[in-house]
C-alpha positions as CSV (number, residue, x, y, z in Angstrom):
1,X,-5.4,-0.8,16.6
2,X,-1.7,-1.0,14.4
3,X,-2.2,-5.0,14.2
4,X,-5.9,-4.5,13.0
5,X,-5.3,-2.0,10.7
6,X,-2.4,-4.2,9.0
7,X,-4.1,-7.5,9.3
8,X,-7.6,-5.8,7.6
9,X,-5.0,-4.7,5.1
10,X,-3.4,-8.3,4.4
11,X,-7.3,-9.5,4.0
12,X,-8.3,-7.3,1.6
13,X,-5.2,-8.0,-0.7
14,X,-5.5,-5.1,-2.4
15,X,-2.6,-2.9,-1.3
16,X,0.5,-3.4,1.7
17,X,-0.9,-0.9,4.3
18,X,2.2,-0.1,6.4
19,X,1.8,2.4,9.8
20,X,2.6,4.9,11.8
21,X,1.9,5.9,15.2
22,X,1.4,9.2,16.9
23,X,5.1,10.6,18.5
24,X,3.0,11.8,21.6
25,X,-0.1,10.0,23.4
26,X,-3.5,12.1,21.7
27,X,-0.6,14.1,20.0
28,X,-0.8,16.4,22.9
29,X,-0.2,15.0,26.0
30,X,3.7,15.4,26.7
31,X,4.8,11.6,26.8
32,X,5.4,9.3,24.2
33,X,3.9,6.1,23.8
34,X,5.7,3.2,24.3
35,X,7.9,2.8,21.2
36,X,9.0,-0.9,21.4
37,X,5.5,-2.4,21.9
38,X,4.3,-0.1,19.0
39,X,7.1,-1.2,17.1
40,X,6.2,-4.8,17.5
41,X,3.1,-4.3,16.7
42,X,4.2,-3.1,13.1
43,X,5.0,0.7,12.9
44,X,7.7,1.6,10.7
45,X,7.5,5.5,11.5
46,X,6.5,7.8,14.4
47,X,4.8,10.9,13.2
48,X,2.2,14.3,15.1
49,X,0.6,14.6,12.1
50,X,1.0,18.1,11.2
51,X,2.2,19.3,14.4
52,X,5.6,19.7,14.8
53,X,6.2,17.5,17.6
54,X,8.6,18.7,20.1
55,X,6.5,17.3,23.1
56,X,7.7,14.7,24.9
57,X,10.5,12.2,25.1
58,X,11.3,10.4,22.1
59,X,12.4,7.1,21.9
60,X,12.4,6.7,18.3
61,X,16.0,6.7,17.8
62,X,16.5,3.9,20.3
63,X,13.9,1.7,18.5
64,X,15.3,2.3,15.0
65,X,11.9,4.4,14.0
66,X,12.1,6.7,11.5
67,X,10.4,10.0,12.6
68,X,8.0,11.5,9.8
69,X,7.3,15.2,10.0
70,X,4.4,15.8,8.1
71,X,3.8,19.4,6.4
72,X,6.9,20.9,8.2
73,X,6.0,24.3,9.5
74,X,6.3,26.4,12.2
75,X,3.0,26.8,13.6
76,X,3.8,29.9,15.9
77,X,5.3,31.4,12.7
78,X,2.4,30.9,10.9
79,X,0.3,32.4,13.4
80,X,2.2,35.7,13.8
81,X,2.7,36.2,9.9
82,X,-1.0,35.6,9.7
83,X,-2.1,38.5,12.2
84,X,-0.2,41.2,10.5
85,X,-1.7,43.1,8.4
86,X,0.8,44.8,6.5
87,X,1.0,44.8,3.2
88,X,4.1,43.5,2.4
89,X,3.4,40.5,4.7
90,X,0.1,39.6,3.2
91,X,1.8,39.7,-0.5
92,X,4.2,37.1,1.2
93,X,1.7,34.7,1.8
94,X,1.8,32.0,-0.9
95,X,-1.1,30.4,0.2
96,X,-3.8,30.7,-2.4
97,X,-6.7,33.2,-2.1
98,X,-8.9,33.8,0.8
99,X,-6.4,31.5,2.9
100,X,-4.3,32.8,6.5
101,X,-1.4,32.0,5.1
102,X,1.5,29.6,5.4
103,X,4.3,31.6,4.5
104,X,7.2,29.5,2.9
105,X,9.4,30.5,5.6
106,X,7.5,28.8,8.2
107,X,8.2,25.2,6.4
108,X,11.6,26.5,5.9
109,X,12.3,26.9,9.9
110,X,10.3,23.6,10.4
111,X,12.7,22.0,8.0
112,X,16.0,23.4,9.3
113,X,15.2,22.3,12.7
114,X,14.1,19.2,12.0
115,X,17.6,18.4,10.2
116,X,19.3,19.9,12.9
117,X,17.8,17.4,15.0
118,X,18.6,14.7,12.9
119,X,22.5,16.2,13.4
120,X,21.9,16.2,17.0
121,X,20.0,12.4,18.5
122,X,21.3,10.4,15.2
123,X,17.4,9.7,14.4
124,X,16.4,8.9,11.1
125,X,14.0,11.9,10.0
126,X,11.8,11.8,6.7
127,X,9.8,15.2,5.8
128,X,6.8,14.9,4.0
129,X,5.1,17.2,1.3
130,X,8.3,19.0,0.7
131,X,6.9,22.4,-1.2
132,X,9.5,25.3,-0.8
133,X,12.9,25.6,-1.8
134,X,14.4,26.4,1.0
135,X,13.0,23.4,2.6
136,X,14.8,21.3,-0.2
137,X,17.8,23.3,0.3
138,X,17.9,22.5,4.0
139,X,17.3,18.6,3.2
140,X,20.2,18.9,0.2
141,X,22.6,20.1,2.7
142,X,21.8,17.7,5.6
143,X,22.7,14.8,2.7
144,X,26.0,16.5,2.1
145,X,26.5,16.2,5.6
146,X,25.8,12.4,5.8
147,X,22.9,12.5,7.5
148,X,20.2,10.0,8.1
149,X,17.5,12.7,6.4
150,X,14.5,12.0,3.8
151,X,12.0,14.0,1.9
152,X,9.0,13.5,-0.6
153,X,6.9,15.6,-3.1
154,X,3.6,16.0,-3.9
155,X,2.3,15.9,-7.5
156,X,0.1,19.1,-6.8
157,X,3.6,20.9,-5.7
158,X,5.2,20.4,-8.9
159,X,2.3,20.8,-11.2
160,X,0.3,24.3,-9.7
161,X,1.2,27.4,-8.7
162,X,-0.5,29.6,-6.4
163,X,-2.3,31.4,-8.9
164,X,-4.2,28.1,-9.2
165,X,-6.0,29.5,-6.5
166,X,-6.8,32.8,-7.5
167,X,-10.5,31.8,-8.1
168,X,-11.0,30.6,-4.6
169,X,-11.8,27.2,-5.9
170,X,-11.5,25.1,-2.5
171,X,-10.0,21.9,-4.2
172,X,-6.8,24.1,-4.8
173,X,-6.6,24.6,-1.2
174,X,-3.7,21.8,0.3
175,X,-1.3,22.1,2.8
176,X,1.4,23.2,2.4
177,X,-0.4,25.5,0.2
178,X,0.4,26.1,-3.5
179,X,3.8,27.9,-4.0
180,X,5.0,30.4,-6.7
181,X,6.5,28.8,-9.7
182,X,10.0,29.3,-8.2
183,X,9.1,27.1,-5.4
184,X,8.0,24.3,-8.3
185,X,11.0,24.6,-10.2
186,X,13.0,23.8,-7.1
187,X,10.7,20.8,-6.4
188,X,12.0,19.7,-9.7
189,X,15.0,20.3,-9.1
190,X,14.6,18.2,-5.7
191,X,13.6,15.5,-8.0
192,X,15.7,15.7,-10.5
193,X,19.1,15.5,-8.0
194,X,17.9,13.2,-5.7
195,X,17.1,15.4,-3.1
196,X,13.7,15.1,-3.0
197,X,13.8,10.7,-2.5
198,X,10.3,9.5,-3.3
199,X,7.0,10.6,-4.5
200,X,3.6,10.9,-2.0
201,X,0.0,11.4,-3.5
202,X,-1.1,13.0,-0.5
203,X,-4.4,11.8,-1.0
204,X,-6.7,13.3,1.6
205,X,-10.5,12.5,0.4
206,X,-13.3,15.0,1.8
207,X,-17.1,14.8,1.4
208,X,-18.4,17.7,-1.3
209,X,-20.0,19.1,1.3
210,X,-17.0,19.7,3.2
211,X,-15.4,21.2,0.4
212,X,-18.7,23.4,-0.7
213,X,-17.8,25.6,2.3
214,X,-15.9,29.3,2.0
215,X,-11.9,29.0,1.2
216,X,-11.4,29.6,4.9
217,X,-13.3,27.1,6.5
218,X,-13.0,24.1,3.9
219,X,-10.6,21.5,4.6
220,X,-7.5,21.0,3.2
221,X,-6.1,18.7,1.0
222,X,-7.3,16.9,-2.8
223,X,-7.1,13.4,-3.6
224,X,-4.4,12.0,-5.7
225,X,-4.2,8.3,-6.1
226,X,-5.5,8.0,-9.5
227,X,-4.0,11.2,-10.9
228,X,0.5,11.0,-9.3
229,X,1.2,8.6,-12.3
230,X,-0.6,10.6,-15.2
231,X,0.9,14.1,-13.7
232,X,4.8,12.5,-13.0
233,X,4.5,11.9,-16.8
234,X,3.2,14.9,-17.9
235,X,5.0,17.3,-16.2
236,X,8.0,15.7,-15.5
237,X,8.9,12.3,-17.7
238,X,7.3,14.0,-20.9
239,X,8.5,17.5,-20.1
240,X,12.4,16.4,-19.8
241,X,12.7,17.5,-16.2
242,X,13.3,13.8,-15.3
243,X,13.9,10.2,-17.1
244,X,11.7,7.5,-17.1
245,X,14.1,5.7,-15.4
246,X,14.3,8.4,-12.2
247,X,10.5,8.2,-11.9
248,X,10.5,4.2,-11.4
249,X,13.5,5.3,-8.6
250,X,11.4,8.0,-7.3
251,X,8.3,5.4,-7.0
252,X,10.3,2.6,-5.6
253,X,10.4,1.3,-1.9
254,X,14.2,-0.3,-2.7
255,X,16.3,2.2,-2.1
256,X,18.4,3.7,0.9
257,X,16.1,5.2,3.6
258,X,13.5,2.6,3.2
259,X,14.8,-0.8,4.2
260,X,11.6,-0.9,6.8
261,X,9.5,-1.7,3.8
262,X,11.7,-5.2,3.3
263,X,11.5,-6.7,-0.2
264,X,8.3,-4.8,-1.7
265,X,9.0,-3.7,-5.3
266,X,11.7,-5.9,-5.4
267,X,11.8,-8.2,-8.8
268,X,14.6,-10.5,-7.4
269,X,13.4,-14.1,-7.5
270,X,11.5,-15.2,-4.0
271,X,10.4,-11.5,-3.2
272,X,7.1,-10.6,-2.4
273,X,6.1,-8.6,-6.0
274,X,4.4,-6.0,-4.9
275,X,4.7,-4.2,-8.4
276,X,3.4,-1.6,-10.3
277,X,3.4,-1.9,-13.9
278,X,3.2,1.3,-16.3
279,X,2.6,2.5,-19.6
280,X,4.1,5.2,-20.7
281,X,2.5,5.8,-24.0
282,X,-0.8,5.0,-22.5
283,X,-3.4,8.6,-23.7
284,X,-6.1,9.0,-20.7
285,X,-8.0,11.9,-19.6
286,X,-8.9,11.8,-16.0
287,X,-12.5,12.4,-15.4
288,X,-13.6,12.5,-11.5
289,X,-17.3,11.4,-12.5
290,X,-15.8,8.0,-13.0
291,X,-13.2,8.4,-10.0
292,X,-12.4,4.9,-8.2
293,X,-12.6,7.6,-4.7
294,X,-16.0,8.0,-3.1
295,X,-14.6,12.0,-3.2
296,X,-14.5,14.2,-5.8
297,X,-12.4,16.7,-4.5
298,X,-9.4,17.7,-7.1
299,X,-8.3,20.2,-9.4
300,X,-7.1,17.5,-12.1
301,X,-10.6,16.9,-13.6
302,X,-10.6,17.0,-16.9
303,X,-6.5,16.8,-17.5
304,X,-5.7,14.4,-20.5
305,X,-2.5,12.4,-20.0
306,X,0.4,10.3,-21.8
307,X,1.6,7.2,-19.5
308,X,-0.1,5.8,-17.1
309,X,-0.8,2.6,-14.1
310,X,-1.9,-0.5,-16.1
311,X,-1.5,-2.9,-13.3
312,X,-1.0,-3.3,-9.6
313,X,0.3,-6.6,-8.0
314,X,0.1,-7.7,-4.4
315,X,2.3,-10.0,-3.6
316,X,1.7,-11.2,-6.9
317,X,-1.9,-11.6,-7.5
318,X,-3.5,-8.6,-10.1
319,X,-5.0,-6.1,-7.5
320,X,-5.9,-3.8,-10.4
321,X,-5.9,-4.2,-13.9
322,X,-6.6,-1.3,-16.8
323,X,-9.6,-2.2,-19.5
324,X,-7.1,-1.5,-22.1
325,X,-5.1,-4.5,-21.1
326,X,-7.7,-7.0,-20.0
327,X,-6.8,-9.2,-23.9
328,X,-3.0,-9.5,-22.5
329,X,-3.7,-11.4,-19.0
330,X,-6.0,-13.8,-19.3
331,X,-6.2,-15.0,-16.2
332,X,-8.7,-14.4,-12.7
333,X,-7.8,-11.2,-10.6
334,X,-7.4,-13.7,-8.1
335,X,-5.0,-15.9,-10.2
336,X,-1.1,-15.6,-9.8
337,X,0.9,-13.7,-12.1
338,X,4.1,-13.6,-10.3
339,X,5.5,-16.8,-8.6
Protein backbone atom coordinates (compact mmCIF):
# COMPACT_ATOMS: atom_id res chain seq x y z
CA UNK A 1 0.00 0.00 0.00
CA UNK A 2 3.21 2.66 0.97
CA UNK A 3 4.72 1.99 -2.67
CA UNK A 4 1.24 2.57 -4.32
CA UNK A 5 0.35 5.43 -2.54
CA UNK A 6 3.92 7.06 -3.43
CA UNK A 7 4.05 5.86 -7.00
CA UNK A 8 0.11 7.20 -7.63
CA UNK A 9 1.72 10.31 -6.10
CA UNK A 10 4.80 10.45 -8.62
CA UNK A 11 2.04 9.95 -11.63
CA UNK A 12 -0.03 12.58 -10.83
CA UNK A 13 2.91 15.15 -10.52
CA UNK A 14 1.11 17.39 -8.67
CA UNK A 15 2.58 17.26 -5.23
CA UNK A 16 5.64 14.80 -3.39
CA UNK A 17 3.33 12.57 -1.32
CA UNK A 18 5.74 11.25 1.47
CA UNK A 19 4.30 8.42 4.28
CA UNK A 20 3.91 7.09 7.28
CA UNK A 21 2.98 3.90 8.68
CA UNK A 22 0.97 2.92 11.72
CA UNK A 23 3.55 2.30 15.04
CA UNK A 24 1.27 -0.82 15.86
CA UNK A 25 -0.37 -3.43 13.34
CA UNK A 26 -4.45 -1.95 13.08
CA UNK A 27 -3.11 0.55 15.72
CA UNK A 28 -4.18 -1.81 18.32
CA UNK A 29 -2.85 -4.93 18.23
CA UNK A 30 0.37 -4.86 20.59
CA UNK A 31 3.18 -5.58 17.86
CA UNK A 32 4.75 -3.39 15.53
CA UNK A 33 4.99 -4.00 12.05
CA UNK A 34 8.01 -4.74 10.52
CA UNK A 35 9.94 -1.48 10.42
CA UNK A 36 12.78 -2.20 7.85
CA UNK A 37 10.53 -3.64 5.14
CA UNK A 38 8.18 -0.52 5.73
CA UNK A 39 11.05 1.55 5.60
CA UNK A 40 12.06 0.30 2.30
CA UNK A 41 9.09 0.62 0.98
CA UNK A 42 9.27 4.52 1.62
CA UNK A 43 8.06 5.60 5.16
CA UNK A 44 9.87 8.37 6.60
CA UNK A 45 7.85 8.41 9.95
CA UNK A 46 5.94 5.87 12.20
CA UNK A 47 2.84 7.35 13.70
CA UNK A 48 -0.94 5.82 15.91
CA UNK A 49 -2.71 8.48 14.59
CA UNK A 50 -4.14 10.14 17.50
CA UNK A 51 -3.45 7.51 19.88
CA UNK A 52 -0.75 7.76 21.97
CA UNK A 53 1.07 4.77 21.07
CA UNK A 54 2.66 3.01 23.95
CA UNK A 55 1.68 -0.53 22.58
CA UNK A 56 4.03 -2.57 21.38
CA UNK A 57 7.73 -2.84 20.59
CA UNK A 58 9.24 -0.15 18.68
CA UNK A 59 11.83 -0.51 16.35
CA UNK A 60 11.76 2.88 15.07
CA UNK A 61 14.84 4.05 16.63
CA UNK A 62 16.85 1.09 15.18
CA UNK A 63 15.57 1.97 11.64
CA UNK A 64 16.32 5.65 11.81
CA UNK A 65 12.31 6.47 11.72
CA UNK A 66 11.24 9.41 13.10
CA UNK A 67 8.14 8.78 15.43
CA UNK A 68 5.17 11.33 14.80
CA UNK A 69 2.74 11.77 17.62
CA UNK A 70 -0.16 13.22 16.26
CA UNK A 71 -2.51 15.54 18.62
CA UNK A 72 -0.50 14.65 21.84
CA UNK A 73 -2.90 13.92 24.55
CA UNK A 74 -3.57 11.77 27.20
CA UNK A 75 -6.51 9.94 26.45
CA UNK A 76 -7.24 8.56 29.96
CA UNK A 77 -6.84 12.20 31.14
CA UNK A 78 -9.23 13.33 28.83
CA UNK A 79 -11.69 10.82 29.79
CA UNK A 80 -11.63 11.48 33.56
CA UNK A 81 -11.64 15.40 33.17
CA UNK A 82 -14.56 14.82 30.89
CA UNK A 83 -16.87 12.80 33.55
CA UNK A 84 -16.58 15.37 36.20
CA UNK A 85 -18.93 17.53 36.54
CA UNK A 86 -17.67 20.09 38.71
CA UNK A 87 -17.71 23.35 37.88
CA UNK A 88 -14.47 24.39 38.07
CA UNK A 89 -13.38 21.40 35.82
CA UNK A 90 -15.92 22.15 33.13
CA UNK A 91 -14.68 25.97 32.96
CA UNK A 92 -11.21 24.25 32.41
CA UNK A 93 -12.16 22.69 29.34
CA UNK A 94 -10.86 24.74 26.37
CA UNK A 95 -12.52 22.87 23.97
CA UNK A 96 -15.15 25.00 22.28
CA UNK A 97 -18.90 24.75 23.17
CA UNK A 98 -20.94 21.73 23.39
CA UNK A 99 -17.54 19.63 23.22
CA UNK A 100 -16.21 16.78 26.17
CA UNK A 101 -13.39 18.45 26.47
CA UNK A 102 -9.63 18.16 25.86
CA UNK A 103 -8.23 19.89 28.62
CA UNK A 104 -4.76 21.56 27.79
CA UNK A 105 -3.26 19.49 30.38
CA UNK A 106 -3.92 16.37 28.78
CA UNK A 107 -1.55 17.42 25.58
CA UNK A 108 0.69 18.85 28.14
CA UNK A 109 1.33 15.14 29.82
CA UNK A 110 1.19 13.64 26.26
CA UNK A 111 3.95 16.06 25.40
CA UNK A 112 6.16 15.69 28.47
CA UNK A 113 6.24 11.96 28.06
CA UNK A 114 6.74 11.88 24.75
CA UNK A 115 10.09 14.01 25.25
CA UNK A 116 10.96 12.01 28.06
CA UNK A 117 11.05 9.26 25.77
CA UNK A 118 12.91 10.87 23.25
CA UNK A 119 15.62 11.28 26.48
CA UNK A 120 15.28 7.77 27.16
CA UNK A 121 15.57 5.25 23.52
CA UNK A 122 17.55 8.18 21.55
CA UNK A 123 14.45 8.17 18.87
CA UNK A 124 13.83 11.02 16.85
CA UNK A 125 10.22 12.29 18.04
CA UNK A 126 8.16 15.03 16.05
CA UNK A 127 4.76 16.26 17.71
CA UNK A 128 2.13 17.42 15.61
CA UNK A 129 -0.52 20.15 16.02
CA UNK A 130 1.26 21.64 18.87
CA UNK A 131 -1.75 23.95 20.64
CA UNK A 132 -0.83 24.61 24.37
CA UNK A 133 1.88 26.25 25.95
CA UNK A 134 2.95 24.04 28.08
CA UNK A 135 3.27 21.60 25.34
CA UNK A 136 5.74 24.12 23.63
CA UNK A 137 7.31 24.62 26.87
CA UNK A 138 8.00 20.92 27.14
CA UNK A 139 9.44 20.77 23.46
CA UNK A 140 11.64 24.19 24.23
CA UNK A 141 13.24 22.49 27.04
CA UNK A 142 13.83 19.03 25.42
CA UNK A 143 15.96 21.38 22.66
CA UNK A 144 17.95 22.87 25.42
CA UNK A 145 18.69 19.53 26.27
CA UNK A 146 19.95 18.45 22.87
CA UNK A 147 17.50 16.30 22.01
CA UNK A 148 16.40 14.79 18.80
CA UNK A 149 12.63 16.45 19.40
CA UNK A 150 10.25 18.29 16.67
CA UNK A 151 6.99 20.18 16.73
CA UNK A 152 4.58 21.98 14.22
CA UNK A 153 1.58 24.47 14.40
CA UNK A 154 -1.51 24.71 12.91
CA UNK A 155 -2.82 27.87 11.28
CA UNK A 156 -6.24 27.56 13.11
CA UNK A 157 -4.08 27.50 16.63
CA UNK A 158 -2.55 30.70 16.11
CA UNK A 159 -5.37 32.54 14.49
CA UNK A 160 -8.80 31.38 16.85
CA UNK A 161 -9.48 31.23 20.24
CA UNK A 162 -11.99 29.18 21.89
CA UNK A 163 -14.52 31.67 21.93
CA UNK A 164 -14.54 30.91 18.15
CA UNK A 165 -16.67 28.37 19.20
CA UNK A 166 -19.12 29.80 21.34
CA UNK A 167 -21.80 29.58 18.55
CA UNK A 168 -21.42 25.83 18.24
CA UNK A 169 -20.55 26.30 14.61
CA UNK A 170 -19.06 22.68 13.97
CA UNK A 171 -16.24 23.85 11.49
CA UNK A 172 -14.64 25.46 14.65
CA UNK A 173 -14.47 22.14 16.18
CA UNK A 174 -10.58 20.57 15.57
CA UNK A 175 -8.45 18.66 17.57
CA UNK A 176 -6.67 19.76 19.64
CA UNK A 177 -9.48 21.97 20.15
CA UNK A 178 -9.29 25.81 20.05
CA UNK A 179 -7.25 27.25 23.03
CA UNK A 180 -7.62 30.61 25.04
CA UNK A 181 -5.66 33.46 23.59
CA UNK A 182 -2.76 32.66 25.99
CA UNK A 183 -2.35 29.36 24.48
CA UNK A 184 -2.10 31.42 20.86
CA UNK A 185 0.34 33.87 22.01
CA UNK A 186 2.62 31.01 23.06
CA UNK A 187 2.12 29.35 19.68
CA UNK A 188 3.67 32.49 18.48
CA UNK A 189 5.97 32.61 20.54
CA UNK A 190 6.80 28.74 19.48
CA UNK A 191 7.12 30.24 16.14
CA UNK A 192 8.82 33.05 16.62
CA UNK A 193 11.98 31.21 18.68
CA UNK A 194 12.12 28.34 16.79
CA UNK A 195 10.54 26.16 18.95
CA UNK A 196 7.71 25.34 17.14
CA UNK A 197 10.03 24.03 13.63
CA UNK A 198 7.48 23.93 10.78
CA UNK A 199 4.03 24.78 9.82
CA UNK A 200 1.13 21.77 9.15
CA UNK A 201 -2.38 22.72 7.45
CA UNK A 202 -3.96 20.05 9.14
CA UNK A 203 -6.27 19.70 6.46
CA UNK A 204 -8.86 17.13 7.34
CA UNK A 205 -11.87 17.36 4.58
CA UNK A 206 -15.37 16.11 5.70
CA UNK A 207 -18.65 15.78 3.60
CA UNK A 208 -21.35 18.78 4.75
CA UNK A 209 -23.28 16.30 5.88
CA UNK A 210 -20.87 15.05 8.37
CA UNK A 211 -20.40 18.35 9.57
CA UNK A 212 -24.40 19.26 9.59
CA UNK A 213 -24.57 17.03 12.64
CA UNK A 214 -24.76 18.38 16.62
CA UNK A 215 -21.18 19.84 18.02
CA UNK A 216 -20.82 16.48 19.73
CA UNK A 217 -21.19 14.02 17.15
CA UNK A 218 -19.52 15.99 14.07
CA UNK A 219 -16.16 15.19 13.21
CA UNK A 220 -13.32 16.94 13.84
CA UNK A 221 -11.06 18.88 11.92
CA UNK A 222 -11.43 21.94 8.93
CA UNK A 223 -9.54 22.06 5.82
CA UNK A 224 -6.54 24.23 5.39
CA UNK A 225 -4.58 23.87 2.22
CA UNK A 226 -5.79 26.85 0.47
CA UNK A 227 -6.08 29.16 3.53
CA UNK A 228 -2.05 28.37 5.87
CA UNK A 229 -0.31 30.86 3.34
CA UNK A 230 -3.08 33.71 3.42
CA UNK A 231 -3.42 33.31 7.53
CA UNK A 232 0.77 32.99 8.15
CA UNK A 233 0.64 36.47 6.48
CA UNK A 234 -2.01 37.92 8.15
CA UNK A 235 -1.58 37.01 11.41
CA UNK A 236 1.86 36.56 11.67
CA UNK A 237 4.21 38.12 8.70
CA UNK A 238 1.86 41.29 8.51
CA UNK A 239 1.14 41.45 12.21
CA UNK A 240 5.11 41.63 13.19
CA UNK A 241 5.03 38.39 15.27
CA UNK A 242 7.36 36.88 12.61
CA UNK A 243 9.63 37.98 9.39
CA UNK A 244 9.07 37.07 6.03
CA UNK A 245 12.12 35.42 6.12
CA UNK A 246 11.05 33.00 9.33
CA UNK A 247 7.89 31.96 7.48
CA UNK A 248 9.95 30.70 4.21
CA UNK A 249 12.14 28.71 7.29
CA UNK A 250 8.99 27.69 8.90
CA UNK A 251 7.60 26.34 5.40
CA UNK A 252 10.79 24.71 4.32
CA UNK A 253 11.73 20.96 4.25
CA UNK A 254 15.81 21.98 4.48
CA UNK A 255 16.40 22.34 7.70
CA UNK A 256 17.60 20.11 10.72
CA UNK A 257 15.07 17.42 11.63
CA UNK A 258 14.04 16.80 8.17
CA UNK A 259 16.91 15.32 6.13
CA UNK A 260 14.27 12.24 5.23
CA UNK A 261 12.77 14.64 2.83
CA UNK A 262 16.39 14.85 0.75
CA UNK A 263 16.72 17.87 -1.53
CA UNK A 264 12.92 19.14 -1.83
CA UNK A 265 12.82 22.89 -1.49
CA UNK A 266 16.28 23.06 -2.11
CA UNK A 267 17.35 25.85 -4.94
CA UNK A 268 20.93 24.53 -5.19
CA UNK A 269 21.74 23.66 -8.86
CA UNK A 270 20.78 19.76 -9.69
CA UNK A 271 18.05 19.56 -6.85
CA UNK A 272 14.69 18.42 -7.46
CA UNK A 273 12.76 22.08 -7.22
CA UNK A 274 10.03 21.30 -5.53
CA UNK A 275 9.26 25.07 -4.79
CA UNK A 276 6.67 27.22 -3.70
CA UNK A 277 6.68 30.65 -4.86
CA UNK A 278 4.76 33.51 -2.88
CA UNK A 279 3.51 36.92 -3.03
CA UNK A 280 3.42 38.73 -0.37
CA UNK A 281 1.62 41.77 -1.49
CA UNK A 282 -0.81 39.62 -3.27
CA UNK A 283 -4.89 41.02 -1.77
CA UNK A 284 -7.28 37.80 -1.88
CA UNK A 285 -10.34 36.95 -0.09
CA UNK A 286 -10.89 33.29 0.36
CA UNK A 287 -14.33 32.30 -0.63
CA UNK A 288 -15.16 28.38 -0.05
CA UNK A 289 -17.79 28.46 -2.98
CA UNK A 290 -14.87 28.48 -5.25
CA UNK A 291 -12.70 26.09 -2.91
CA UNK A 292 -10.11 23.79 -5.04
CA UNK A 293 -11.43 20.91 -1.87
CA UNK A 294 -14.53 18.93 -2.75
CA UNK A 295 -15.28 20.10 1.25
CA UNK A 296 -16.42 23.07 2.44
CA UNK A 297 -15.79 22.67 5.96
CA UNK A 298 -13.83 25.92 7.48
CA UNK A 299 -14.22 28.80 9.49
CA UNK A 300 -12.01 31.10 7.02
CA UNK A 301 -14.78 31.72 4.47
CA UNK A 302 -15.02 34.96 3.72
CA UNK A 303 -11.35 36.22 5.34
CA UNK A 304 -9.63 38.72 2.86
CA UNK A 305 -5.78 38.38 2.82
CA UNK A 306 -2.40 40.22 1.94
CA UNK A 307 0.29 37.53 0.47
CA UNK A 308 -0.40 34.65 -0.85
CA UNK A 309 0.78 30.99 -3.10
CA UNK A 310 1.27 32.08 -6.72
CA UNK A 311 2.92 28.94 -7.89
CA UNK A 312 3.75 25.40 -7.00
CA UNK A 313 6.64 23.42 -8.78
CA UNK A 314 7.11 19.65 -8.80
CA UNK A 315 10.28 18.82 -9.53
CA UNK A 316 10.09 21.63 -11.67
CA UNK A 317 7.21 21.50 -13.87
CA UNK A 318 4.16 24.39 -12.76
CA UNK A 319 1.80 22.14 -10.69
CA UNK A 320 -0.27 25.22 -9.93
CA UNK A 321 -0.29 28.51 -11.20
CA UNK A 322 -2.45 31.81 -9.78
CA UNK A 323 -4.71 33.68 -12.67
CA UNK A 324 -3.00 36.76 -11.61
CA UNK A 325 0.23 35.58 -12.98
CA UNK A 326 -0.70 33.56 -15.98
CA UNK A 327 0.97 36.98 -18.40
CA UNK A 328 4.47 36.18 -16.59
CA UNK A 329 4.93 32.29 -17.59
CA UNK A 330 4.17 31.74 -20.73
CA UNK A 331 4.78 28.47 -21.05
CA UNK A 332 2.41 24.81 -20.74
CA UNK A 333 1.70 23.59 -17.11
CA UNK A 334 3.41 20.72 -18.35
CA UNK A 335 6.55 22.68 -19.64
CA UNK A 336 9.75 23.10 -17.50
CA UNK A 337 10.38 26.02 -15.52
CA UNK A 338 13.24 24.89 -13.55
CA UNK A 339 16.10 22.81 -15.09
Amino acid sequence: MTRFVIEQAERAGLASVFSDCAITKNSKAPNSPEMGEMKDAGIVAVSDDGRPGAHGRNDAPRHGICARVRFARDRSLRRQIARSRRSHARRSLVAGAGSAGMPAAAEEVDAERNCLLAELTGARVHLAHVSTRGAIEAVRRAKEKGLPVTCEAAPHHWTLTDSAAQDYDTNTKMSPPLRSQDHVYAVHEGLRDGTIDIVATDHAPHHADEKALEYDQAPFGIVGLETAVGLAFDRLVNQGVISLERLVALCSTIRPGFSVLGDRGSLHPGSRADLTILDPELAWTFDVARSKSKSRNTPFDGYSFRGATVATLVAGRIAYLHSAYGHVVQAQRSGILVN
